[in-house]
C-alpha positions as CSV (number, residue, x, y, z in Angstrom):
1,X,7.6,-31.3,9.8
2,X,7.8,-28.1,7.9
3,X,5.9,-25.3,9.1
4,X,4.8,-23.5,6.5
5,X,1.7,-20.9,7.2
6,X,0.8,-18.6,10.1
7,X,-2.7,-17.1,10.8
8,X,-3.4,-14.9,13.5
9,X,-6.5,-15.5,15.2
10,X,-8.7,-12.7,14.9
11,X,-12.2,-11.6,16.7
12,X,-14.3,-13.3,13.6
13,X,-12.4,-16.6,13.9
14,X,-13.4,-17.1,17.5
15,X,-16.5,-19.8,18.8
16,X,-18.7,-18.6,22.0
17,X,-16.3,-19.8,23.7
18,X,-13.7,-16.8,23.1
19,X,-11.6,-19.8,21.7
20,X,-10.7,-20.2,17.9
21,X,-13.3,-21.9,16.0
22,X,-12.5,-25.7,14.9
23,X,-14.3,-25.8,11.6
24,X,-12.1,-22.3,10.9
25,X,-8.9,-23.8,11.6
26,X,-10.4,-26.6,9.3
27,X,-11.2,-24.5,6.7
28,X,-7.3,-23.3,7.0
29,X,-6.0,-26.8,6.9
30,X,-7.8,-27.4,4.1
31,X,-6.8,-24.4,2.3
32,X,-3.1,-24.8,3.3
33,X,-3.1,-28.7,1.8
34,X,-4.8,-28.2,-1.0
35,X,-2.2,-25.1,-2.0
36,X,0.7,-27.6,-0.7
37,X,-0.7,-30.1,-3.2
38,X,-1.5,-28.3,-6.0
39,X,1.9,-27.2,-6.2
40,X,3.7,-30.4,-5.7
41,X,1.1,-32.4,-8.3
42,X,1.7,-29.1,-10.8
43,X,-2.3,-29.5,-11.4
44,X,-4.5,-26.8,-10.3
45,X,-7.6,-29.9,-9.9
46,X,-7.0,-31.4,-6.3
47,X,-9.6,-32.4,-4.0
48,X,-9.9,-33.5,-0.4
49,X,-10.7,-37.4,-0.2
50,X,-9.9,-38.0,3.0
51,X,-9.0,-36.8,6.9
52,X,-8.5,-39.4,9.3
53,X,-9.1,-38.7,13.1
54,X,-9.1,-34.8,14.0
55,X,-7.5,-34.5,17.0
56,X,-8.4,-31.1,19.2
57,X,-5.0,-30.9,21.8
58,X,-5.4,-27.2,23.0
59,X,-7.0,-24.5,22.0
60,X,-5.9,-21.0,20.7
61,X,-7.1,-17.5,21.7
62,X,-7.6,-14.1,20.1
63,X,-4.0,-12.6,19.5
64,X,-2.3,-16.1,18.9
65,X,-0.4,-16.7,16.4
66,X,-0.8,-20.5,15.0
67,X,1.2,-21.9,12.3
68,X,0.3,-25.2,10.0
69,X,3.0,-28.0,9.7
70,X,2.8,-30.3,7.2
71,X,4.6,-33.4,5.9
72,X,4.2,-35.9,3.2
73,X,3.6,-39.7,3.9
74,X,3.5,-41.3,0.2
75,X,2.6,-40.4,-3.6
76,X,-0.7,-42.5,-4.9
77,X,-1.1,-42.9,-8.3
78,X,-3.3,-40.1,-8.3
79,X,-3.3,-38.7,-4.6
80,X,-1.0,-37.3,-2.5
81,X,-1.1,-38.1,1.5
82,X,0.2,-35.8,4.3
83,X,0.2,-35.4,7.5
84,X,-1.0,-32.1,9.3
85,X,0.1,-30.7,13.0
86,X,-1.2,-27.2,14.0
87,X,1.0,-25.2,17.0
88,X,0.9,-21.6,18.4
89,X,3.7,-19.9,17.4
90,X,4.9,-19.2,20.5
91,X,4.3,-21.4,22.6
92,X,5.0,-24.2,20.5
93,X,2.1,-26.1,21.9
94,X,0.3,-28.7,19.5
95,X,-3.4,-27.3,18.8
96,X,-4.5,-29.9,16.3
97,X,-3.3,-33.3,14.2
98,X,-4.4,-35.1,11.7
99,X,-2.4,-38.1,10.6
100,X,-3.5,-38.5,7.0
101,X,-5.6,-36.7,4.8
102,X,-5.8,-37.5,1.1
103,X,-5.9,-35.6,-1.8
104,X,-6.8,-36.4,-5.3
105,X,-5.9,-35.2,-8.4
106,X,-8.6,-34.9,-10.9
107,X,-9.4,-34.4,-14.8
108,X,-11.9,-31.9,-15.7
109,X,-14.4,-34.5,-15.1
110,X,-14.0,-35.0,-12.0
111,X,-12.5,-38.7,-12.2
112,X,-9.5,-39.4,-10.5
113,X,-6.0,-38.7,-12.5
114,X,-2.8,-40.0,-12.5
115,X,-0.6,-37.2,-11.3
116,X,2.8,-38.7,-12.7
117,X,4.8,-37.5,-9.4
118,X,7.0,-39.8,-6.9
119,X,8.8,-37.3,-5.0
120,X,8.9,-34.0,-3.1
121,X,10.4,-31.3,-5.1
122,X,10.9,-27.9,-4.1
123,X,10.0,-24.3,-6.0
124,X,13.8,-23.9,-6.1
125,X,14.8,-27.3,-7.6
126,X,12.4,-26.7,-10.1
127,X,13.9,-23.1,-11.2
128,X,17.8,-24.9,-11.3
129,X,16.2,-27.6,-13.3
130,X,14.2,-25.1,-15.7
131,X,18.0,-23.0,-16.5
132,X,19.9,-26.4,-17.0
């Protein structure tokens, strides 16, 4: 799994219970996939289809730092499925999983689109690749 974001949880992202918010980490998952995805399909229309199970493993106070881990499970025609895992920095303890969510490229439309890609390729493969 490659970590690849870090938020620090702040006073407005906790819940009443002094704990971080779920539907804020949420909302940073599904930021963090949908930027993962736009840049691996090269198309700046992705949605989220799908989230399997959410699964809450610890929680995460004001002051920690969290990072987002994620990993790619297959290329669809037109989506693109990963798998999610959510730690504090420090501690390395798992905060949240999510085995697969989805997400699907789309035309202007709004229809699903065939996104052309098989593989995981990486900013600096690209650049080598652009030079050749």
């Amino acid at each position: 799994m490659r970590f690849h974001t870090r938020k620090w949880v702040k006073p407005e992202d906790l819940n009443p219970n002094s704990t971080l918010f779920g539907g804020r980490l949420l909302a940073w998952i599904d930021e963090e996939i949908a930027l993962y995805a736009i840049i691996q399909l090269e198309s700046p229309r992705i949605v989220t289809k799908h989230m399997s199970e959410i699964n809450f493993r610890s929680s995460a106070k004001q002051g920690d730092i969290i990072e987002i881990g994620i990993d790619v499970i297959k290329f669809g025609t037109t989506s693109l499925t990963l798998t999610c895992e959510v730690r504090n920095m420090m501690t390395k303890e798992t905060i949240i999983t999510i085995d697969q969510i989805t997400m699907v490229s789309v035309s202007i439309e709004g229809k699903p689109q065939a996104h052309g890609k098989t593989k995981i390729e990486y900013v600096e493969d690209r650049l080598k690749n652009n030079l050749i």
